[in-house]
N, C-alpha and C positions, 0 to 999 in steps of 0.2 A: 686460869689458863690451863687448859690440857697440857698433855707432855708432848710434845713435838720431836721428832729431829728431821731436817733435810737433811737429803744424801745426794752428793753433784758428784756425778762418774764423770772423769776427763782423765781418759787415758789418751796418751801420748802418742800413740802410733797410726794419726790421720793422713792419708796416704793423696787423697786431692787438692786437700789443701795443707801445705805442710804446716803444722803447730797449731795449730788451726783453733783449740783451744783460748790459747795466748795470745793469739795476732788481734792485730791490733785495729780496735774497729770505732769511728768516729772518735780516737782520742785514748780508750784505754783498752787493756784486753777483755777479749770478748767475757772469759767467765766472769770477771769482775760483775757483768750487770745483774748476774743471776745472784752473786754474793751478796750483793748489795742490796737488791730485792729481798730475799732471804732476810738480810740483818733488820731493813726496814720494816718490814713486816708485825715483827717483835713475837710472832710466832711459834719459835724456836728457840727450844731450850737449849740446843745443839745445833753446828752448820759444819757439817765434816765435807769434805772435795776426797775421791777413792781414787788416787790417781797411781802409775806407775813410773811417774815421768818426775825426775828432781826438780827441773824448769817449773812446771805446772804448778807443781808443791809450792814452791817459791816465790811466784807470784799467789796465787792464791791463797797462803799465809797474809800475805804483806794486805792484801783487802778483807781479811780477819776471820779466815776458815780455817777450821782446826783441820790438818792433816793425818789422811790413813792411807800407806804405801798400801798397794795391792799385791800379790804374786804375781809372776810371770804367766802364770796359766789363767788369770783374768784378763788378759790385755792382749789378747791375739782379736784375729775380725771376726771369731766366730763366736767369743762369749757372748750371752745375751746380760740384758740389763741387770733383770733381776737378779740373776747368778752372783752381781757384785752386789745388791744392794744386802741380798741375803748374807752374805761375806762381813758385809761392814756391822748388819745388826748383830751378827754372832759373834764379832769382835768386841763390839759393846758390851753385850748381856757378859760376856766374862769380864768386865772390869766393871761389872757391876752397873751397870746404863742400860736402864731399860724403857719403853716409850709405847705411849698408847696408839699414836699416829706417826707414820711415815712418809714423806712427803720428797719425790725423788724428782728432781731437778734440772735439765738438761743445761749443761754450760752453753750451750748455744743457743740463748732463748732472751736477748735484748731486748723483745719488745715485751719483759713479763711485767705485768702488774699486780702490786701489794694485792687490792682490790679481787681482783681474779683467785687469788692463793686463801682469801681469810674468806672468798664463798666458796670456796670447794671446801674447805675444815666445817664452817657452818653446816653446810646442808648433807655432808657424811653423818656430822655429829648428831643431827635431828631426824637421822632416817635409818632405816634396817639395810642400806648396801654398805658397801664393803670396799669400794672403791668410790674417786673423784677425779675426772681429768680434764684437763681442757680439749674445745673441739673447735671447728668453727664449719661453718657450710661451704659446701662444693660451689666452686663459681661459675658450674655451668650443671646443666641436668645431667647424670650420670646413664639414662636412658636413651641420652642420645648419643654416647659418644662410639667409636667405633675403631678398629683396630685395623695395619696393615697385612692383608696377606697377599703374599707374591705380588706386590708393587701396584695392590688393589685395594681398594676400603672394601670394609666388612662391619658392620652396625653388630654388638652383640646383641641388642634386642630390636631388632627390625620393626616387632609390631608398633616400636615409639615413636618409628617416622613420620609419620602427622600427628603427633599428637602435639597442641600448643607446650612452652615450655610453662606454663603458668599452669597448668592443668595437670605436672608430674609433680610425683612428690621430691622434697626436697631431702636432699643428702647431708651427710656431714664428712668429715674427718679427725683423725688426730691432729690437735695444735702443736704437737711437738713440746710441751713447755712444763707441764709440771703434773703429777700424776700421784694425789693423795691413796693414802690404802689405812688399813683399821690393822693395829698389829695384831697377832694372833688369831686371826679369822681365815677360814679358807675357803673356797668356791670351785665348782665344779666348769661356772660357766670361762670362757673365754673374757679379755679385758674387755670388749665391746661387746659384751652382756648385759642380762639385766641386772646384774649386781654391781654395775655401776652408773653412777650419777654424771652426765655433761655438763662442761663448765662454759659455756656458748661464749666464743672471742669474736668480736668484730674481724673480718678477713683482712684489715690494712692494719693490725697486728701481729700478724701472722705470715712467718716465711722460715720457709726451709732453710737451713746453710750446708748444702750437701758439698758446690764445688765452687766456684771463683766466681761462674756467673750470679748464681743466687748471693754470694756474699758482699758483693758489687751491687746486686739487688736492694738488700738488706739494709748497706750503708745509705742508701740515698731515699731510702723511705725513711728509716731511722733522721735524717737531716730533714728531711721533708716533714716531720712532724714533731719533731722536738729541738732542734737545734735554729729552724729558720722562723721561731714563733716571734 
């Protein structure tokens, strides 16, 4: 087995949904399922949560993730990701932990599966990128869509309007859910480069939990496919 570790950022200061982390979703909280996936996996040599929040710690201990408090200067809305992930490997490499793959994790990512996590290590491990993440396709062609101005639609790309939708090409996005990288390797391109690999999810895997309604979304597909089998 390679050296692994996941890294699960759940900082405490989610402002639309409060705790939003922790809350509690078909039954237990929500980062449990991403720990839980993680441990299943068997992946990981390491399963650290970077949190700044005591609560979060606490529960995310108790579903068997090793706890790293963050500083106060990672946990405002404008740190980005990586700035914590880089934070937590540099806290490792001085207690002497160091790993060949990093694999970061969002707590808010229910519908992750094992299966999706051990082919994105695969297919980094057999190929010259540098990244692995999940995506899944646009549910509608991105050529047709169009924006309001002044209480008017506006097509950004006009010339798409007759063209069949079967006849555009198809889009993706980020799945939001788990996002492998090669340690020590660096890249010039941007994360949706060619230096990295898609890990293609089915789209009834896949949701957002940005505010109350998506997370209301979330539970009842979540029931809808694993709880009413």
């Amino acid at each position: 087995m390679q050296k692994c570790v996941a890294i699960i950022p759940a900082r405490g200061g989610s402002k639309r949904i409060p705790k939003k982390n922790i809350k509690e979703f078909c039954g237990k909280p929500l980062i449990s399922y991403s720990i839980e996936c993680a441990k299943n996996s068997k992946l990981f040599s390491d399963i650290i949560v970077s949190t700044d929040c005591e609560e979060i710690a606490k529960v995310a201990k108790n579903y068997g993730a090793e706890i790293q408090i963050r500083p106060k200067e990672l946990a405002d809305d404008f740190t980005g990701t990586w700035d914590v992930i880089e934070y937590v490997l540099d806290r490792l490499k001085d207690e002497g932990r160091e790993y060949e793959y990093v694999c970061t994790i969002y707590a808010t990512a229910p519908f992750l599966k094992e299966y999706y996590l051990k082919e994105g290590l695969e297919k980094l491990k057999n190929s010259d990128a540098i990244r692995a993440f999940s995506v899944t396709t646009m549910p509608f062609p991105i050529q047709r869509t169009f924006k309001i101005v002044d209480a008017r639609c506006q097509m950004f790309t006009p010339e798409y309007y007759n063209t069949r939708s079967q006849d555009l090409e198809e889009a993706y996005q980020d799945a939001g859910q788990f996002y492998w990288e090669k340690i020590g390797k660096t890249s010039s391109e941007i994360f949706f480069g060619k230096d990295s690999i898609p890990i293609i999810l089915p789209r009834y895997l896949v949701q957002d939990i940005d505010t109350l309604e998506d997370f209301k979304r979330a539970e009842l597909m979540y029931k809808a496919l694993f709880l009413n089998e």
